[in-house]
C-alpha positions as CSV (number, residue, x, y, z in Angstrom):
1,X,87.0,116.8,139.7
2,X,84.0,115.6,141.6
3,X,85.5,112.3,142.9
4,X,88.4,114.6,144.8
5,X,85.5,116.3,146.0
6,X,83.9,113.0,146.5
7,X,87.0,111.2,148.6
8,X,87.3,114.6,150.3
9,X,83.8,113.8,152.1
10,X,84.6,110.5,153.0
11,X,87.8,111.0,154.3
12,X,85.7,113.3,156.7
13,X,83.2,111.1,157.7
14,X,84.9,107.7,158.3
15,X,87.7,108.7,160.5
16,X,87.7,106.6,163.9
17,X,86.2,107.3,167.6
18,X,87.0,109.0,172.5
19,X,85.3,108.1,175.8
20,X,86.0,111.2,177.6
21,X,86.0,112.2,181.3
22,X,82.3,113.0,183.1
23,X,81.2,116.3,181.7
24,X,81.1,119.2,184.2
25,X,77.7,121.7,183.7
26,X,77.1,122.2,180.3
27,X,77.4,125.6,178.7
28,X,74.6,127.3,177.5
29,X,74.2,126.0,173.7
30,X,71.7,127.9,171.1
31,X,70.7,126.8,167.8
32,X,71.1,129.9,166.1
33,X,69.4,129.3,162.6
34,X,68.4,126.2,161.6
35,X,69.0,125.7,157.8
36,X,66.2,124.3,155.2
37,X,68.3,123.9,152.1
38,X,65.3,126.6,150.7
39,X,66.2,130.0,149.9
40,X,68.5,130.3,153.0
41,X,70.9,127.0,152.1
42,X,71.8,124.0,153.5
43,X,74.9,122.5,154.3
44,X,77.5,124.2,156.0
45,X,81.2,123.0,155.7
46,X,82.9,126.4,156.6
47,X,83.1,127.9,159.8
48,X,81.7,131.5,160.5
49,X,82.7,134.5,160.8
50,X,82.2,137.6,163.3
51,X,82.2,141.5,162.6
52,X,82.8,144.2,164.6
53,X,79.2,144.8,165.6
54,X,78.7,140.9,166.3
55,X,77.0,139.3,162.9
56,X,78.0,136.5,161.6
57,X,78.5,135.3,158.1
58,X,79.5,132.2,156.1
59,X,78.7,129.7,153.7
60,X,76.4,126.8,152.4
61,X,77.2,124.1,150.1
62,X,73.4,123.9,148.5
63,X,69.9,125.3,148.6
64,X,69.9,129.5,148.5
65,X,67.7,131.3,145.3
66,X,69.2,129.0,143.0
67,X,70.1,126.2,144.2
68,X,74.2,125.8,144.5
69,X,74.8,127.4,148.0
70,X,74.8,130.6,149.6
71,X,76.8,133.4,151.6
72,X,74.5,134.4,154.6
73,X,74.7,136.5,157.2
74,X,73.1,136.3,160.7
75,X,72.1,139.5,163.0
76,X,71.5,139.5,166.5
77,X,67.9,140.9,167.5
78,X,67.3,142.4,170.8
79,X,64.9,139.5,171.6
80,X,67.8,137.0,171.7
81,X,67.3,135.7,167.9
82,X,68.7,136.0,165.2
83,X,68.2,136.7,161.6
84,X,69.8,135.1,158.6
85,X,70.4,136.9,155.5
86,X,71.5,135.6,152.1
87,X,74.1,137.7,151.1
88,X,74.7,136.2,147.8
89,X,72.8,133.0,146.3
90,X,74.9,130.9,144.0
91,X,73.7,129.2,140.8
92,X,73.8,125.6,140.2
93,X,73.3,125.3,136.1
94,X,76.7,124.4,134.0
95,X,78.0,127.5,133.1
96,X,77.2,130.0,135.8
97,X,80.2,132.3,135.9
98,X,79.9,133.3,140.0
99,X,80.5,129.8,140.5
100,X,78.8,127.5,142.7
101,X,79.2,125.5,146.2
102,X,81.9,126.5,148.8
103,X,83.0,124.6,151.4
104,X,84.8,127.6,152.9
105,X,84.8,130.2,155.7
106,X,85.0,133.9,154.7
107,X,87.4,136.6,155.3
108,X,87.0,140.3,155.9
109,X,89.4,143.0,154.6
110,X,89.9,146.2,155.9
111,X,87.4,147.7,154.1
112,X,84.6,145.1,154.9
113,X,84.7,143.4,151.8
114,X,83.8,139.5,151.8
115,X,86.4,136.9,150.6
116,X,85.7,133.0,149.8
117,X,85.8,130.5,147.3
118,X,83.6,128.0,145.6
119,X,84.6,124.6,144.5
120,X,83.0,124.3,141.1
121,X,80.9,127.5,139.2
122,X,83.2,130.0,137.2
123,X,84.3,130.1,133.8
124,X,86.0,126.6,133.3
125,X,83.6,124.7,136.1
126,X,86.8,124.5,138.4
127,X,86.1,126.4,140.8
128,X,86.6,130.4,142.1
129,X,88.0,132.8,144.7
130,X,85.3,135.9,144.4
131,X,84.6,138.9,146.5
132,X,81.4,140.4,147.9
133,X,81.4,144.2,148.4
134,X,78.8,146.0,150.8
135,X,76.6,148.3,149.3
136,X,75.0,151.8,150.7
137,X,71.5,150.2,150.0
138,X,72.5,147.2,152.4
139,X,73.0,145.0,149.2
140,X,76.2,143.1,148.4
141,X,77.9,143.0,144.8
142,X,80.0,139.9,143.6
143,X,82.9,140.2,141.9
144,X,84.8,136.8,140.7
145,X,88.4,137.7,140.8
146,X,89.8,134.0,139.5
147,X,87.8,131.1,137.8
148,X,90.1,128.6,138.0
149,X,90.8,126.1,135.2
150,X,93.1,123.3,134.3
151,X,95.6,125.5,133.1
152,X,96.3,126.8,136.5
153,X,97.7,123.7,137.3
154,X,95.3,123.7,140.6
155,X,91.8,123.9,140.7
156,X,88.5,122.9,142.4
157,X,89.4,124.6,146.0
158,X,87.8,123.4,149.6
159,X,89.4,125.7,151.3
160,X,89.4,129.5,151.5
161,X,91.9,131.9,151.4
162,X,93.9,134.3,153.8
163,X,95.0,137.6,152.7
164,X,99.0,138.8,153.0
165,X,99.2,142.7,154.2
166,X,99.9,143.7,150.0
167,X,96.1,142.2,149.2
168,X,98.0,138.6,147.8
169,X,95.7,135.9,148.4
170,X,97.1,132.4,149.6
171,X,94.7,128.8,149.7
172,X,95.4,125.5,148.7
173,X,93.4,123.3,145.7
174,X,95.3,120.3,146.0
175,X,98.6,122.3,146.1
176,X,99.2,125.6,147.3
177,X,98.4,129.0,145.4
178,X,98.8,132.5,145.4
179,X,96.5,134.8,143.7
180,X,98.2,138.3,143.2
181,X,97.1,141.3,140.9
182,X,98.9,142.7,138.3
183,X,98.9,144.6,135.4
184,X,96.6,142.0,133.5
185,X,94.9,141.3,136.3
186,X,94.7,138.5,138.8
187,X,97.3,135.5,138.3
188,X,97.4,132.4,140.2
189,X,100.6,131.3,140.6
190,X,101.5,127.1,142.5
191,X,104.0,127.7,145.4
192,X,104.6,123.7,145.5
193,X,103.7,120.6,143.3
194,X,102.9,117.8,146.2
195,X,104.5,114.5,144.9
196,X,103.4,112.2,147.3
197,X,107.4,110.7,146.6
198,X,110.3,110.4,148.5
199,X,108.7,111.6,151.8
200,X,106.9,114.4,150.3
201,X,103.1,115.0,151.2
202,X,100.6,115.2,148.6
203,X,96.8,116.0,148.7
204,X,96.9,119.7,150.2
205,X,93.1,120.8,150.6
206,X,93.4,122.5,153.8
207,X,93.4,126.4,154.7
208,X,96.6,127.8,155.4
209,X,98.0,130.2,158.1
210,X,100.6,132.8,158.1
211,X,103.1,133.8,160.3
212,X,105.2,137.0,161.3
213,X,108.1,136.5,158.7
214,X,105.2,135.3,155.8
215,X,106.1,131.6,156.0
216,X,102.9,129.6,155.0
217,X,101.7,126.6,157.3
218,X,99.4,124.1,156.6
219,X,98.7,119.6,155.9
220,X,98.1,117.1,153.5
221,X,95.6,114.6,153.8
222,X,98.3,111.7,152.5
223,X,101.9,111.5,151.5
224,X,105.0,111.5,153.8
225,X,107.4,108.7,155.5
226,X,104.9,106.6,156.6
227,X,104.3,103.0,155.3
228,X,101.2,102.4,157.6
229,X,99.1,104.0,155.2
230,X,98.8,103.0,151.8
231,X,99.6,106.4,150.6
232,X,100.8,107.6,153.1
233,X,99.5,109.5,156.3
234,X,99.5,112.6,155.9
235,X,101.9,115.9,157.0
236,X,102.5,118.8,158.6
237,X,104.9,121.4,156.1
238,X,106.1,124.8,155.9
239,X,106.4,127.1,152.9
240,X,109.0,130.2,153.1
241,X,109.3,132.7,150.6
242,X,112.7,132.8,149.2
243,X,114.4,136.5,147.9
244,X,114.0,134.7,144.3
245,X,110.3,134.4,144.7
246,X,110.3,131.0,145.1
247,X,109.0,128.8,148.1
248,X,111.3,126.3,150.3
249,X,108.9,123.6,151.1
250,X,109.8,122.2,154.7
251,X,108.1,118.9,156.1
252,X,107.9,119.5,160.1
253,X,106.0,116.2,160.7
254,X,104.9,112.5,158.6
255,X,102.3,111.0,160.4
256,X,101.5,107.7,161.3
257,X,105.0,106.4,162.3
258,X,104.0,105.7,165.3
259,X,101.3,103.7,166.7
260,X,99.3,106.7,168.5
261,X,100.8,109.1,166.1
262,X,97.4,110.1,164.3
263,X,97.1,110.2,160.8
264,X,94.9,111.5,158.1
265,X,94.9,115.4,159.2
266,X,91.3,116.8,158.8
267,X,90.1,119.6,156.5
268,X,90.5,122.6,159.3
269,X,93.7,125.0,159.6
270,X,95.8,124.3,161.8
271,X,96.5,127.3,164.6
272,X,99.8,128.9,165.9
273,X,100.5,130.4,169.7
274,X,102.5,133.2,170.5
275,X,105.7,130.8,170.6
276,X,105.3,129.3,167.7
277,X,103.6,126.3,168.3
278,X,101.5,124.6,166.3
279,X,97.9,122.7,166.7
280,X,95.6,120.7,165.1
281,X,93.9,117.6,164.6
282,X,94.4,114.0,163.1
283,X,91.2,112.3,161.7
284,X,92.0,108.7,161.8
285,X,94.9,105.7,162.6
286,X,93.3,104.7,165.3
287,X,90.5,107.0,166.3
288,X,91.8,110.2,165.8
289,X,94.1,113.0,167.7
290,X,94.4,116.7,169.1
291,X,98.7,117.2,168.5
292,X,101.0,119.8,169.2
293,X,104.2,120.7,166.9
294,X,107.2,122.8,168.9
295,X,109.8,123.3,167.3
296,X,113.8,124.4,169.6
297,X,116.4,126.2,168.0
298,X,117.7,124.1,165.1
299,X,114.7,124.2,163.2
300,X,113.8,120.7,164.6
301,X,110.3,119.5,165.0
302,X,108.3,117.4,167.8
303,X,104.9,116.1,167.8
304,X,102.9,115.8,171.0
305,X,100.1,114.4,171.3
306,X,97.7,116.0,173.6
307,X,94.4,113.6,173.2
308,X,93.6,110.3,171.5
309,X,90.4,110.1,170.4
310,X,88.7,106.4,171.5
311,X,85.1,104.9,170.6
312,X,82.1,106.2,173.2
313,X,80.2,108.9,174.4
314,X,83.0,111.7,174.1
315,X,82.9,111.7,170.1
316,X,84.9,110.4,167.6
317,X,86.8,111.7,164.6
318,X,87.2,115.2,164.6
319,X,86.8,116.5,161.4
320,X,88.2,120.0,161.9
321,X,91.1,121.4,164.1
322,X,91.0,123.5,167.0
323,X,90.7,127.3,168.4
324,X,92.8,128.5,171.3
325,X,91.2,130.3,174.5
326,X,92.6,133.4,176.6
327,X,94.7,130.9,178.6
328,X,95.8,128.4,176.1
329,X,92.8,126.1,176.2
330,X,91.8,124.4,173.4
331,X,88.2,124.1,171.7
332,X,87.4,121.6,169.1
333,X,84.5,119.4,167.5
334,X,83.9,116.0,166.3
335,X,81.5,114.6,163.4
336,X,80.6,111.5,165.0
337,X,80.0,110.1,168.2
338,X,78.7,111.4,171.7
339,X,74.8,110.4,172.3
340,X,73.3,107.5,170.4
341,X,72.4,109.4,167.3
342,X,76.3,109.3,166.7
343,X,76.2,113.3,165.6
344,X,79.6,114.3,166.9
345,X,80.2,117.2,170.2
346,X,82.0,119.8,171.2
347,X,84.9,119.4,173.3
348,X,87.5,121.1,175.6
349,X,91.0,120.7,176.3
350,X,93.2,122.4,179.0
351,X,96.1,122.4,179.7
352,X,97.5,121.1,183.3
353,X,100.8,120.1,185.5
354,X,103.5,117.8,183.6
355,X,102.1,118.3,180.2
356,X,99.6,116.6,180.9
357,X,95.6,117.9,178.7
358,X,92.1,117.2,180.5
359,X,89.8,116.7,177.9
360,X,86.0,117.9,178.6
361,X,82.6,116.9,176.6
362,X,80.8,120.8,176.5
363,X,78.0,119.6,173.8
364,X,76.9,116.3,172.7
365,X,74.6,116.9,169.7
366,X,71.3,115.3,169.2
367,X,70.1,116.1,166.0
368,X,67.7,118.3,166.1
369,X,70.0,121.1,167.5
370,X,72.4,120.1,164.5
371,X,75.0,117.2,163.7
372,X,78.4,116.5,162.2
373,X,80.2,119.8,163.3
374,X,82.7,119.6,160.3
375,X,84.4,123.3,160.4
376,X,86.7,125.2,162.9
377,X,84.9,126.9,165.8
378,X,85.3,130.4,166.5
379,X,85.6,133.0,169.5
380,X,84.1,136.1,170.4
381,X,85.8,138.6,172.8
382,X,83.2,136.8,176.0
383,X,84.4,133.5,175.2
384,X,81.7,132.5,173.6
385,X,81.6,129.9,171.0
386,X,80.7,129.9,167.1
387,X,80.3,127.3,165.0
388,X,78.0,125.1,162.4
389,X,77.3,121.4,161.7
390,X,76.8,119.7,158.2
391,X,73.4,118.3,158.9
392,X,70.9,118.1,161.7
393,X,68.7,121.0,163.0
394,X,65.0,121.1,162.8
395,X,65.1,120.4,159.2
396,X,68.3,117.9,158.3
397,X,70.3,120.8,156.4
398,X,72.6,121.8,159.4
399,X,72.9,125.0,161.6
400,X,74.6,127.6,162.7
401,X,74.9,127.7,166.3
402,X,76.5,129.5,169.8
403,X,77.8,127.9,173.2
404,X,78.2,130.6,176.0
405,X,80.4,129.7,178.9
């Protein structure tokens, strides 16, 4: 399944281009490790995650103690550094059982256990959703609790996976999944075959999200009513549990039916408000799009679009979705554009009178401080800014870095 893997990447890194307004004083941005694709990895996809006492942890696609990616974690110091960690080093040989490469962010339970996946590695070289478990020595122990294979009917995930309040797992590899434990263990079970036909999406490798009644949201890269693309454009869809068990897939939203409609939605979830709004990003057709989905009381759904991305200093194609601020700003990333290096930025969108968004440039990357931002940014509790970029740094393998308001 490499050349999904394969297509996945370049659907990332060729979709289209923004000048943005003048950029007001730039926060305060820190490279906070800079990766060497050694024993600490190199290439990060996924975007971090924060702790209670402020580390950070996540993943890299390569590099680590033998060679096929890492789980790291980096700890504040009281000199203003950090320190990464390698929590777990994949290996990289055919037939390593802990599998190998992830593209994904992590999760935490409530005990502090880690959660991710890899997309190749396990038993059947399809992939794996495994755990990592904290130690009292300060060690970590991995535990694989699916190696996928083709008999699961999805495999090779990019994504990771979000936890239900009964310990069920839900990510997508090409179609949705649930991963649930029972009696013979755990069981992967496809909530919905994507046909690409008769409007219906089809290549579903982003994260999900859940909401309060445990309806599943998430996008396909292609499929839906579109005839601007020649597979289609992509969607938005829903996925409700049914008292039989079964999933009601709902399409909120086929993109590219208009002309500034967006299409192609990148590899990031997408995020919901407290009114059930959802957000997230478009990679391509023409240059890319922040959008908004509201739905009124029929169950209807409108897209608005709240940026269009054109070709110029404030970046082009973002590659991830966005995270929301205390007062409904948004913060996003895109993999190319900005300075003449053509390394992406970090941008900022707020909301103002008449529906109207102003769109704000906070980092233009350079390459040596890190390029291509490809994963969802996150927030601490301050407002300040997490995130990581694919490449770039002091050493070309990407870093993991902070932008303080």
């Amino acid at each position: 399944m490499q050349s999904r893997g394969l297509s996945f990447l370049l659907a990332l890194l060729f979709a289209l281009p923004l000048a943005a307004p003048r950029a007001w004083s730039a926060p305060k941005y820190k490279v906070l490790h800079s990766f060497t694709d050694g024993n600490d990895g190199g290439a990060l996809y996924g975007s971090l995650l924060l702790d209670g006492q402020g580390n950070l942890y996540g993943t890299t696609e390569y590099g680590g103690p033998y060679g096929g990616g890492t789980v790291f974690e980096l700890t504040p110091n009281a000199d203003g550094t950090w320190t990464e960690t390698v929590v777990h080093g994949f290996c990289v040989e055919t037939g390593c059982a802990d599998g190998a490469h992830s593209w994904a962010g992590l999760i935490f339970d409530a005990a502090g256990n880690l959660y991710g996946t890899t997309n190749s590695g396990g038993d059947y070289e399809r992939g794996t959703v495994f755990e990592l478990a904290p130690q009292s020595d300060g060690t970590w122990t991995e535990t694989v609790l699916h190696s996928f294979s083709d008999q699961d009917g999805v495999i090779t995930p990019f994504a990771g996976v979000i936890m239900d309040p009964s310990g069920n797992f839900f990510g997508t590899a090409g179609d949705p999944y649930e991963l649930s434990l029972g009696s013979s263990g755990w069981t992967v079970s496809v909530l919905h075959n994507f046909t690409c036909r008769n409007g219906d999406g089809c290549g579903a490798d982003t994260g999900l999200i859940r909401d309060v009644s445990s309806s599943l949201y998430g996008t396909t890269q292609l499929g839906g009513t579109s005839k601007n693309c020649d597979a289609g454009c992509g969607t938005a869809y829903r996925l409700q549990p049914m008292p039989d068990g079964s999933w009601k897939e709902t399409i909120l939203h086929s993109f590219g039916t208009f002309k500034r409609d967006g299409a192609f939605p990148g590899p990031g979830a997408m995020i919901m408000d407290g009114k059930g709004n959802l957000y997230d990003t478009t990679g391509g057709y023409p240059h890319g799009t922040v959008y908004e989905l509201t739905r009124d009381r029929r169950d209807h759904w409108k897209e608005t679009i709240l940026h269009t991305f054109n070709p110029g200093a404030g970046g082009n194609d973002p590659g991830a979705g966005v995270v929301m601020g205390k007062s409904g700003e948004l913060y996003g990333t895109t993999l190319n554009g900005g300075t003449g290096c053509d390394c992406g930025v970090v941008y900022k969108l707020v909301p103002g009178p008449k529906g109207k968004w102003k769109y704000t440039v906070l980092h233009r990357f350079t390459g040596y401080d890190g390029a291509n931002p490809g994963a969802n940014l996150i927030l601490d509790s301050k407002g300040n800014l997490y995130g990581t970029t694919i490449t770039g740094g002091a050493y070309g393998y990407g870093v993991a870095f902070e932008l303080s308001p």
